[in-house]
Structures are given as structure tokens and as C-alpha cells.
SERO-4910 file (N, C-alpha, C, O; in steps of 0.05 Angstrom, whole numbers):
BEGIN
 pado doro    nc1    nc2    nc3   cac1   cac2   cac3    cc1    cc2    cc3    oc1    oc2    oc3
  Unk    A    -96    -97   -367    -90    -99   -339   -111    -85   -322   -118    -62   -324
  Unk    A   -120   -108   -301   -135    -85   -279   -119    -83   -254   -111   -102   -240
  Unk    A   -113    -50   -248    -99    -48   -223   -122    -44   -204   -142    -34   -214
  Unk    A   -123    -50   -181   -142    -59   -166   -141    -39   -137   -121    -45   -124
  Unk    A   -153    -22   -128   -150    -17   -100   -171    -11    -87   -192    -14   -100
  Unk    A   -172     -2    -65   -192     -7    -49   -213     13    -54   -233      2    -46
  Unk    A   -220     38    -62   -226     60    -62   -239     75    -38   -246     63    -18
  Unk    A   -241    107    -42   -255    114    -24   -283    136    -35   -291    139    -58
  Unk    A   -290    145    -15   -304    169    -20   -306    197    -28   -323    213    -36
  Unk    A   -277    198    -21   -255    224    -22   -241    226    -52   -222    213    -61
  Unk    A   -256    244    -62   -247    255    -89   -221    260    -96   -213    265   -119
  Unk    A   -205    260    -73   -175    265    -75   -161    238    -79   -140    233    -91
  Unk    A   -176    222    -67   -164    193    -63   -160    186    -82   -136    181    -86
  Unk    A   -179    181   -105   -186    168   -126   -175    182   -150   -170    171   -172
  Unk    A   -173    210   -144   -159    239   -160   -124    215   -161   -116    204   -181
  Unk    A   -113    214   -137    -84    211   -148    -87    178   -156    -69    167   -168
  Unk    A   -102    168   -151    -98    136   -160    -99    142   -194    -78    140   -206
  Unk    A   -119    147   -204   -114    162   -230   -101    170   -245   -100    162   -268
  Unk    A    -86    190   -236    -56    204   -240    -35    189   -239    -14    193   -252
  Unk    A    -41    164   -221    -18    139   -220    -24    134   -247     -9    139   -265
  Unk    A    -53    121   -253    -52     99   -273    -49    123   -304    -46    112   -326
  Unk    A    -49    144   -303    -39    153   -329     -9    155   -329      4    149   -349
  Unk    A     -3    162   -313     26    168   -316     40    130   -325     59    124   -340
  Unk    A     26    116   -314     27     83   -325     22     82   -360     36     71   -376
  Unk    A     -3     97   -365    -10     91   -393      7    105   -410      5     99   -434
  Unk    A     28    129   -401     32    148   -416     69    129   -419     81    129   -441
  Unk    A     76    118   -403     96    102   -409     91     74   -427    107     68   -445
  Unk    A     73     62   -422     67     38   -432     53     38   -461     53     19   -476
  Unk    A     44     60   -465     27     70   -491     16     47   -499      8     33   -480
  Unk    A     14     39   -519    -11     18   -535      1    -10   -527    -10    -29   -539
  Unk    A     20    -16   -510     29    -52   -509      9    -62   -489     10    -86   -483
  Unk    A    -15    -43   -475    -29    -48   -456    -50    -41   -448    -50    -18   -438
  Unk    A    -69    -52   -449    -94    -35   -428    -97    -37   -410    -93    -58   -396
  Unk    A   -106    -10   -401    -98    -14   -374   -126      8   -356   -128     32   -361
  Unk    A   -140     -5   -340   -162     -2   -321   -157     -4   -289   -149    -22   -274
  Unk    A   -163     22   -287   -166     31   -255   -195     24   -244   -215     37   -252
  Unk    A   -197     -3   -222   -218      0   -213   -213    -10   -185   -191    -15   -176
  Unk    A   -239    -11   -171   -240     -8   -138   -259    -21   -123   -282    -18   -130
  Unk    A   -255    -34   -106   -262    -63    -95   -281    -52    -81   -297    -70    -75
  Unk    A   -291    -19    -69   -317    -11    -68   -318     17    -62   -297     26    -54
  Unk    A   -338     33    -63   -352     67    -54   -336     74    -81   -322     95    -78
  Unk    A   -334     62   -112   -333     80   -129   -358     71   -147   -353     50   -159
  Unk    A   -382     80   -152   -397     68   -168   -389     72   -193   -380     94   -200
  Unk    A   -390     45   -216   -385     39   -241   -358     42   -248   -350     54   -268
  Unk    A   -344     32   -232   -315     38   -231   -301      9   -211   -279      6   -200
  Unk    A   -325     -8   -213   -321    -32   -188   -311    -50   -201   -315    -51   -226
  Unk    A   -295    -71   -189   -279    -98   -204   -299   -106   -223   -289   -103   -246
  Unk    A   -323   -116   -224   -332   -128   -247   -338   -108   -267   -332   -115   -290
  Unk    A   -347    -88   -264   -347    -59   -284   -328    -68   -307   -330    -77   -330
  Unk    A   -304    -59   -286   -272    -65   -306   -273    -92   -322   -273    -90   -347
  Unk    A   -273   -118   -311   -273   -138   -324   -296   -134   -353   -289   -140   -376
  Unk    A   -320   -125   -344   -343   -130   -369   -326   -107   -391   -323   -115   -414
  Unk    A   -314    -78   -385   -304    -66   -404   -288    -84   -424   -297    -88   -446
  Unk    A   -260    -95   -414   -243   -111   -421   -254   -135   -428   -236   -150   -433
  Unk    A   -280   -148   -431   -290   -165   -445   -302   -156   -468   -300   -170   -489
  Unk    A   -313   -134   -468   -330   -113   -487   -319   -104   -508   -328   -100   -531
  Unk    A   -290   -101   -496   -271    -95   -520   -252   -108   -532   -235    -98   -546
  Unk    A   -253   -136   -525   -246   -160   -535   -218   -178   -524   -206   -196   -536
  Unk    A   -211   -164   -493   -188   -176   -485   -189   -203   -475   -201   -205   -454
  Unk    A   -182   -218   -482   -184   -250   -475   -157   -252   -454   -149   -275   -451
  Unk    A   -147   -238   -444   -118   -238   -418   -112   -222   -404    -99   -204   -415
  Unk    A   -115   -219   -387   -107   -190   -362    -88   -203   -327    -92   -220   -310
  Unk    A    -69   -186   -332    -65   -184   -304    -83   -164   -287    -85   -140   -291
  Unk    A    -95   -179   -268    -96   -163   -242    -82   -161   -227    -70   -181   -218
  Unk    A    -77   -127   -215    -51   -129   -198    -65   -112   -178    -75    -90   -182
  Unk    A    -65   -124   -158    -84   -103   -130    -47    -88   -120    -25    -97   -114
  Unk    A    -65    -58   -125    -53    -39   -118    -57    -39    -88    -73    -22    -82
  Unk    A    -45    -53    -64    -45    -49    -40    -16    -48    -24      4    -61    -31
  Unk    A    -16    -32     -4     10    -40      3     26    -62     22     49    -58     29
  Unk    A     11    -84     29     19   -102     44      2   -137     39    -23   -140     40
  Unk    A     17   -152     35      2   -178     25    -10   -185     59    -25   -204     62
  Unk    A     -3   -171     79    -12   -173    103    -50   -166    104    -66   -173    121
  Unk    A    -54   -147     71    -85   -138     73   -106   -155     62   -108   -164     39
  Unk    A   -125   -161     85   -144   -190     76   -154   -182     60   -165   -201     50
  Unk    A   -162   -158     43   -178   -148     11   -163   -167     -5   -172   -183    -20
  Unk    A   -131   -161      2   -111   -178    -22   -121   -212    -26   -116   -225    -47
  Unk    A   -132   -222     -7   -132   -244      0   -165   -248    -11   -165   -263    -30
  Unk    A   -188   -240     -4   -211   -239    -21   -211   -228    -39   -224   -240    -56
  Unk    A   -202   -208    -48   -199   -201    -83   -190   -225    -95   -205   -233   -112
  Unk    A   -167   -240    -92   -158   -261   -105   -175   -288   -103   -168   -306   -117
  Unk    A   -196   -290    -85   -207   -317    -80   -232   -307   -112   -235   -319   -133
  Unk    A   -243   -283   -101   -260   -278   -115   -258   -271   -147   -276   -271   -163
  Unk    A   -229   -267   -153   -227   -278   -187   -213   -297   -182   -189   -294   -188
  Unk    A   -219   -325   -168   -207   -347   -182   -179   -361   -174   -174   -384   -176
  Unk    A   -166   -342   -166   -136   -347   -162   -136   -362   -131   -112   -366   -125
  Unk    A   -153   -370   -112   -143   -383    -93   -176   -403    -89   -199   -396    -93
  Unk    A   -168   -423    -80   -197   -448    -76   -206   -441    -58   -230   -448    -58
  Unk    A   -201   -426    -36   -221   -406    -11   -211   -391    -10   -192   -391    -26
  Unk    A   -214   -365      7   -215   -344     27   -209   -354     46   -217   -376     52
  Unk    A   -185   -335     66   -169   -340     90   -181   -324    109   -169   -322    130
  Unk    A   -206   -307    104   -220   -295    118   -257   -295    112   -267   -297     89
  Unk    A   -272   -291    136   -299   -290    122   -299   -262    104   -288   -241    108
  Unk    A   -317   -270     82   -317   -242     61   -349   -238     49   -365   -256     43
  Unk    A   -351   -212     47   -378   -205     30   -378   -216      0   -398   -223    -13
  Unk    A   -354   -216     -7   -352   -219    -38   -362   -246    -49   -360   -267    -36
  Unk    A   -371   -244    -72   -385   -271    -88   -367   -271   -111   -364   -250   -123
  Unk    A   -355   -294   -118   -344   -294   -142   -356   -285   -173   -378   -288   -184
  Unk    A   -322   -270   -182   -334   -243   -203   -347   -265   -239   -346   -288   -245
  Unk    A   -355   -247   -247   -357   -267   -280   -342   -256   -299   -346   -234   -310
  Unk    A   -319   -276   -303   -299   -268   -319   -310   -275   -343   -294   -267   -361
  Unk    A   -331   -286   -354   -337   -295   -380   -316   -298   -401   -314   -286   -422
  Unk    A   -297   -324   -388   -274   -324   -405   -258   -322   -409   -244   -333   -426
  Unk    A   -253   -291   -379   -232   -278   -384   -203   -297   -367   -206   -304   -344
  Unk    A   -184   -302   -378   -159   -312   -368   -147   -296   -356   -135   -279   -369
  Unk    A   -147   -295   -322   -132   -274   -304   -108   -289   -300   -104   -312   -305
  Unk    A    -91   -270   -289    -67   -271   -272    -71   -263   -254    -76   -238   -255
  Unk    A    -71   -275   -230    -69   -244   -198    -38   -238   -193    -24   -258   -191
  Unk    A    -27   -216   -191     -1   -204   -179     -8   -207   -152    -26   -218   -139
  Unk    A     13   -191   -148     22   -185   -117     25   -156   -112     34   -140   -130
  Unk    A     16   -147    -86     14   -123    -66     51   -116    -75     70   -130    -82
  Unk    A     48    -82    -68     70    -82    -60     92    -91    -48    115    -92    -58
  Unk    A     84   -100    -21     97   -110     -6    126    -94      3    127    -70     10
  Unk    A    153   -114      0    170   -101      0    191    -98    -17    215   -101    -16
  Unk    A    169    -88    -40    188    -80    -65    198    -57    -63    189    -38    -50
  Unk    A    230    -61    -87    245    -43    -83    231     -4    -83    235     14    -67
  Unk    A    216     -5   -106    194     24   -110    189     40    -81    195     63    -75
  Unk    A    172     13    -60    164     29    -33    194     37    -14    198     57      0
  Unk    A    213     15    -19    240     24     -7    240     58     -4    240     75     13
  Unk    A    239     55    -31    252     86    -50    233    106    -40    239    130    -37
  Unk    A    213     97    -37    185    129    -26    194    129     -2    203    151      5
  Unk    A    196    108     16    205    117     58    232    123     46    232    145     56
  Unk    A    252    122     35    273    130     38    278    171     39    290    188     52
  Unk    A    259    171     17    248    201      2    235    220     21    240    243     26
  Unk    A    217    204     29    197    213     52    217    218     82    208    235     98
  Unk    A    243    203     90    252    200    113    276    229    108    285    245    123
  Unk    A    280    225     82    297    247     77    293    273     81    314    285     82
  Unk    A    267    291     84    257    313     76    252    308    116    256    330    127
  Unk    A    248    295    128    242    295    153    256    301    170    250    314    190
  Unk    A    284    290    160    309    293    176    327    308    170    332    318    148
  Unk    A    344    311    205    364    330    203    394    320    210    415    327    199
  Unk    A    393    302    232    418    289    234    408    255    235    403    246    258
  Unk    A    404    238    211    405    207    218    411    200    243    395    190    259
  Unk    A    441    208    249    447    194    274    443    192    303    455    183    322
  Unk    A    419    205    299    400    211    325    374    209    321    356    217    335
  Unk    A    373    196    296    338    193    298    337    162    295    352    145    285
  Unk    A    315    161    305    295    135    304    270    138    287    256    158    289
  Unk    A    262    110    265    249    116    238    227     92    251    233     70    259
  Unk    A    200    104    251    178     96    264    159     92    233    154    111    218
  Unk    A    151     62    226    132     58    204    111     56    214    112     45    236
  Unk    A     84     63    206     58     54    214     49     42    191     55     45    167
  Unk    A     27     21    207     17     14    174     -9     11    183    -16     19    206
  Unk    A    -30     -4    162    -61     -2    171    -66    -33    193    -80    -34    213
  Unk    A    -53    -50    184    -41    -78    202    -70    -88    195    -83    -78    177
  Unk    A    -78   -108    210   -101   -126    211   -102   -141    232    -80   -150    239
  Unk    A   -128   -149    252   -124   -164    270   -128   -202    272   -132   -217    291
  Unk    A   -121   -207    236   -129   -236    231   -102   -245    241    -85   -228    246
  Unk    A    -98   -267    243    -72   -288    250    -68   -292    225    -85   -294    207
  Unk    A    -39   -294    223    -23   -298    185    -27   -267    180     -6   -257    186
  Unk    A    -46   -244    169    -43   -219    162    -31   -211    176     -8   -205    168
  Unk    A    -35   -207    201    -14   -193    219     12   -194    219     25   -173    221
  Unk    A     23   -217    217     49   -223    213     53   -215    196     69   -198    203
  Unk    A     51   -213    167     58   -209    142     58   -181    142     75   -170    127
  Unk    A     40   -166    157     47   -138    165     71   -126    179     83   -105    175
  Unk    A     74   -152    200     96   -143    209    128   -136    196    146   -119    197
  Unk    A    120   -164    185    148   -174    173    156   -161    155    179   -158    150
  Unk    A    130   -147    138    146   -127    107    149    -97    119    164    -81    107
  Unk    A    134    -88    144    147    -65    156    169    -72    170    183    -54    177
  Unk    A    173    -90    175    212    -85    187    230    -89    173    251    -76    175
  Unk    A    229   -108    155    251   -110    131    253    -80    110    275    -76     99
  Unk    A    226    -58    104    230    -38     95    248    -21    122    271    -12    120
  Unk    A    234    -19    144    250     -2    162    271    -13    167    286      5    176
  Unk    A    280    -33    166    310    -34    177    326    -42    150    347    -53    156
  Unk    A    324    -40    127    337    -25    102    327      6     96    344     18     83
  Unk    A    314     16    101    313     44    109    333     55    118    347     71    106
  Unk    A    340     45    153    356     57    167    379     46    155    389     66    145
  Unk    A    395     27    150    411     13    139    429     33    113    453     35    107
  Unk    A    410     42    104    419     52     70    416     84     90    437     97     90
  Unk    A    396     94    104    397    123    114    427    131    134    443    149    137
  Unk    A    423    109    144    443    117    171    435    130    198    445    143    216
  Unk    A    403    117    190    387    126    221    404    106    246    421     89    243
  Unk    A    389    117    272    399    104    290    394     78    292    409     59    290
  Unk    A    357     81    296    347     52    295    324     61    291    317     84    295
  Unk    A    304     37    280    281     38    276    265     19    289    274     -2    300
  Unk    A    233     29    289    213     19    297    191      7    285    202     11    263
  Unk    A    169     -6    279    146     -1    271    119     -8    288    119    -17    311
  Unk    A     98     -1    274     72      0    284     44    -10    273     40      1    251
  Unk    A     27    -24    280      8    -22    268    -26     -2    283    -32     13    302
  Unk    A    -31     -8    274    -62     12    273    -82    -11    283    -98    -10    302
  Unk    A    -77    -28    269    -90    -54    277    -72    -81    272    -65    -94    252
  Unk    A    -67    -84    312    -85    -74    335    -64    -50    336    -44    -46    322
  Unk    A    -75    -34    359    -60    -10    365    -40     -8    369    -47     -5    393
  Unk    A    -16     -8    371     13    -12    370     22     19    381     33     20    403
  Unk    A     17     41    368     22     67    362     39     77    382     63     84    380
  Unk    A     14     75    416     23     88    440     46     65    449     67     76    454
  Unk    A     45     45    453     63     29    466     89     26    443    108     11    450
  Unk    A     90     34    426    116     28    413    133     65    417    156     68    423
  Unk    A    117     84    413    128    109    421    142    110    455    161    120    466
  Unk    A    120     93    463    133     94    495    155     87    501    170    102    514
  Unk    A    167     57    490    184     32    483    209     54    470    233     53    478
  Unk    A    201     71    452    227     85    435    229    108    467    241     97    485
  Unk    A    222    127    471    223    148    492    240    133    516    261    143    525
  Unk    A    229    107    526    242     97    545    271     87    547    290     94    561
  Unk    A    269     65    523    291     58    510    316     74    498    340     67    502
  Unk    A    308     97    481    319    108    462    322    140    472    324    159    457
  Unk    A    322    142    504    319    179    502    335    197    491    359    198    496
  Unk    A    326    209    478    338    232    464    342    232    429    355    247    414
  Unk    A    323    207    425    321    202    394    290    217    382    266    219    387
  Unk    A    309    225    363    274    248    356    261    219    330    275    204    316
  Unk    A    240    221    330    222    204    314    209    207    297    186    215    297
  Unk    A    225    198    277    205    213    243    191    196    232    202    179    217
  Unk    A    170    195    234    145    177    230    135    176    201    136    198    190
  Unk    A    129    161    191    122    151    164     98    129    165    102    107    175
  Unk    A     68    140    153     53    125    149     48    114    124     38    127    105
  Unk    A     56     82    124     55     74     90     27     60     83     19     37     87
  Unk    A     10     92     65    -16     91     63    -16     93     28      0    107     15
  Unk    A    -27     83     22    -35     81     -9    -37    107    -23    -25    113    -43
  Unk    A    -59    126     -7    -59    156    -18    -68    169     18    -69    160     41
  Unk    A    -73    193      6    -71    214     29   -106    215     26   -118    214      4
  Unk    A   -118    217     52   -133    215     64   -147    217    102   -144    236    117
  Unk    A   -161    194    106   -173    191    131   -155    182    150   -154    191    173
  Unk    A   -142    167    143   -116    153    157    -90    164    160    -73    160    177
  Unk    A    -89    182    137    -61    192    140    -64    224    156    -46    234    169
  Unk    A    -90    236    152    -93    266    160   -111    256    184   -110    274    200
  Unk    A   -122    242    190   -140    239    222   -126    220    239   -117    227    261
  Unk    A   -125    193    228   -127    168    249    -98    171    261    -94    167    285
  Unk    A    -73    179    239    -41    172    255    -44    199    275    -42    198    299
  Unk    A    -50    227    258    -42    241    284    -60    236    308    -48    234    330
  Unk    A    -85    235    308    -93    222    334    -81    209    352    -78    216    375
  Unk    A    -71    182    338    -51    162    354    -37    179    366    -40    186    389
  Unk    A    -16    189    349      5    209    365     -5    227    378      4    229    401
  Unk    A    -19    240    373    -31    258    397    -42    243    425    -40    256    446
  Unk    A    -52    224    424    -68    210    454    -42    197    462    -44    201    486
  Unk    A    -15    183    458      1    168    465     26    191    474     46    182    483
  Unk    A     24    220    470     32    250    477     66    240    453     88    248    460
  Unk    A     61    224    428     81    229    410     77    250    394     88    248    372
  Unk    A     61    276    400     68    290    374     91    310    381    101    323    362
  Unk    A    102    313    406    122    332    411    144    317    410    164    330    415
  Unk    A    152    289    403    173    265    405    182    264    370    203    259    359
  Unk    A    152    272    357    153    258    332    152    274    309    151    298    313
  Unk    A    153    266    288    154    291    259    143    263    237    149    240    231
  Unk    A    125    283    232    108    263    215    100    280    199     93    302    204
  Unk    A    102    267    171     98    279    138     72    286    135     66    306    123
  Unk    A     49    265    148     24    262    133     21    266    104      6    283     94
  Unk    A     44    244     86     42    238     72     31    216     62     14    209     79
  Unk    A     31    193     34     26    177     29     39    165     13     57    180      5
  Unk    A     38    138      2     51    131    -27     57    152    -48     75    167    -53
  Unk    A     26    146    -65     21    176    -80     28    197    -67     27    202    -43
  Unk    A     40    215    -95     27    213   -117     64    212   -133     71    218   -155
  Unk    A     84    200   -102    111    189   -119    104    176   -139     83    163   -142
  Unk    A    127    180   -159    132    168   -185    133    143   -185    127    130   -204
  Unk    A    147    126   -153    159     95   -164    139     79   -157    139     55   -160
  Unk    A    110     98   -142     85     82   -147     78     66   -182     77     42   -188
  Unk    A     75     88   -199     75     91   -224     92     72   -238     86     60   -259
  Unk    A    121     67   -221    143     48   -234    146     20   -223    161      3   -232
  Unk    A    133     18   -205    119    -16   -191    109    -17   -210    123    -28   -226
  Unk    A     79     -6   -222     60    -24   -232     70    -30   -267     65    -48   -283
  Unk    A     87     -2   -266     93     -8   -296    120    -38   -298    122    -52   -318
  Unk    A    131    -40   -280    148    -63   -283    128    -87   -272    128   -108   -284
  Unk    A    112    -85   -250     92   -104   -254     82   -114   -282     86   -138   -286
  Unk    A     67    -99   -305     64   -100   -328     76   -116   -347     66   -135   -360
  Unk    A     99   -105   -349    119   -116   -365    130   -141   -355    131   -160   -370
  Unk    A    139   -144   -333    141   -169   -325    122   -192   -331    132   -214   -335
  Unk    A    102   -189   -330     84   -204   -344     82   -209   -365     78   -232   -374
  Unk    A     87   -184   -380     82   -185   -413    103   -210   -425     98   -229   -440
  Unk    A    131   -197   -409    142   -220   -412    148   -255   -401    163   -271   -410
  Unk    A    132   -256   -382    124   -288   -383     99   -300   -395     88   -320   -386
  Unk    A     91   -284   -418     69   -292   -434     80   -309   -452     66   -320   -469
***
């Protein structure tokens, strides 16, 4: 299996993606191989890297499963053109199709709004709050400004936030994207609408980084939500049911072989 994500530059980033995929190998032990690689800024650690290993060492079948959290992300959508799995790209892309020499892929699916990410905003909303019934549950996500991504952004952040609040017993919830900017006008929208609801903010970011420690509090800070809001600056990682997506990703496969 290649789990697939975007990588960064940040040694921490790539530190818990890691830690995901062992804690994967240490459950799945020998029914699987299994390769962490990154669609770019990790050298020799890049999608075709992975593929030539797993040719090298004689696997003739792999799922790829891009580790992202929204089928709303156009990587999801060129990663899959570029092994094969779709007859174009729904966006213009740098990527040139990879050489599988052979190799028989599967492409999975993004998180999305599987049960696993339920379970992290649920976890994450828990440690934030003090009385549900006065708070309002604000998702951010990275969003995109293509037509079709956007939506698909939208749609899997409100069906998690409003089973969030649903199963929490928040008041009501919100969400947001980054792209386009959403941030200040949806904090305003809750303040106006909603006064006297405190706002526990959750950014659903793959790992902890640039986005989760710079870009959200910024937002909140220029739109004056950081005295409205309580925010984790957390991430997916380095929760366990990250670890338990990909491993039932796995197996689910194994078994429609």
C-alpha cells in the first residue's frame, strides 16, 4: 500500500505522518506493505520513489490511499489522474503521469467524512468545552477556490459539524474555509446571530504545522475572533483513529481482492 500525502518541509510534519504509518504496520504486521510517500518537498520519499521500491521488491498490487482530509482537495484529484485512475484532471496540474511498470493500482478515497475524523472533532471539541449548551462548534478547513472542490469542502465540513453537535449537544455549529476566506465573515454571522455563544474552533488539518500554528490564528486574530473563540491548534495527528482509517482502509481492500 502507498499512503499518499502532501508533505512538507517541517520535520515535525512528516515526524507524525510516520508515526501514523507505523503504528499501521505494527497492527497489520506482514499481511501488508506498506509505504509512506509525498506528492512533494520530501526528496526520495516522492510518489514514484514509492512505486519503483514496491516494484523492486516484487509487488505486482497496491492500494493507493491519499492520506488527505477532504475529496474537496484538487492534489486528490491529480494524484489520481496521474496514476491512472481518472482519463483527465479536473484541474490544470504540474504532474506527468507516474510509471507504474506494471504495477496494478487501486486509488482509495480521502478521508472525507469517515466515521475515524467524526471521532478526532468529537475528542478535540471535548477537551475545549465547558457547557455544550452554549457553545457554537466552528470547523475550518484548507477549502479550494475551484468550482466542484469547493462544494465538496463544504458539504463534508457540515455533515461532520452538524453530527458533531448532534452526538455533543452543542448549540449549533458553523464552518469555514481558508479558501476563499470564510473565517472573518462566518465569526461575525455567529457574534451577530448567536450572542453569547462562546466558539470552539477546530481546524481539520492533516498534521500540526503552518496552517494550524500561523494561518487560523491569524484569521482569528484580524476578524477580532480570538477573544470569541478557543481554539486547540491542533490537528488530525497524531490521534489513533488516523492510524484506524488507513488500517480499515487496508483491509477493506484486502478483502475485495
Amino acid at each position: 500500500m502507498l499512503v499518499i500525502s502532501h508533505g512538507s518541509r517541517e520535520r515535525g510534519w512528516i515526524s507524525l505522518v510516520d508515526e501514523t504509518i507505523d503504528a499501521v504496520r505494527s497492527r497489520m504486521g506482514t499481511e501488508l506493505q506498506i509505504e509512506a510517500v509525498f506528492l512533494e518537498l520530501v526528496d526520495g520519499r516522492l510518489i514514484q520513489d514509492g512505486i519503483d521500491k514496491l516494484l523492486a521488491e516484487g509487488v505486482t498490487e497496491a492500494l493507493a490511499l491519499p492520506l488527505f482530509v477532504s475529496s474537496g482537495s484538487t492534489h486528490v484529484n491529480e494524484i489520481g489522474w496521474a496514476l491512472g485512475a481518472y482519463p483527465e484532471a479536473r484541474t490544470e496540474t504540474d504532474l506527468t503521469p507516474y510509471e507504474l511498470g506494471g504495477l496494478r493500482l487501486d486509488y482509495g478515497h480521502p478521508m472525507g467524512e469517515a466515521p475515524e475524523i467524526e471521532s478526532i472533532v468529537s475528542d478535540r471539541l471535548k477537551r475545549l468545552s465547558e457547557e455544550p449548551s452554549e457553545e457554537c462548534i466552528l470547523l475550518i478547513g484548507h477549502g479550494s477556490e475551484e468550482a466542484g472542490f469547493r462544494e465538496s469542502w463544504e458539504r463534508e465540513l457540515s455533515g461532520i459539524a452538524e453530527r458533531a453537535a448532534e452526538k455533543g449537544g452543542y448549540r449549533s455549529w458553523a464552518t469555514a474555509l481558508l479558501l476563499p476566506n470564510q473565517v472573518g465573515e462566518r465569526i461575525e454571522a455567529i457574534r451577530r446571530d448567536r450572542p453569547g455563544q462562546r466558539i470552539l474552533t477546530v481546524g481539520l488539518f492533516l498534521s500540526e504545522g503552518y496552517f494550524t500554528q500561523t494561518v487560523i490564528p491569524r484569521h482569528l486574530e484580524s476578524s477580532g475572533g480570538l477573544e470569541a473563540c478557543r481554539y486547540d491548534g491542533a490537528a488530525l495527528m497524531p490521534h489513533p483513529d488516523v492510524a484506524a482509517w488507513i488500517e480499515r482502509q487496508a483491509r477493506e481492500w484486502l478483502e475485495r481482492r
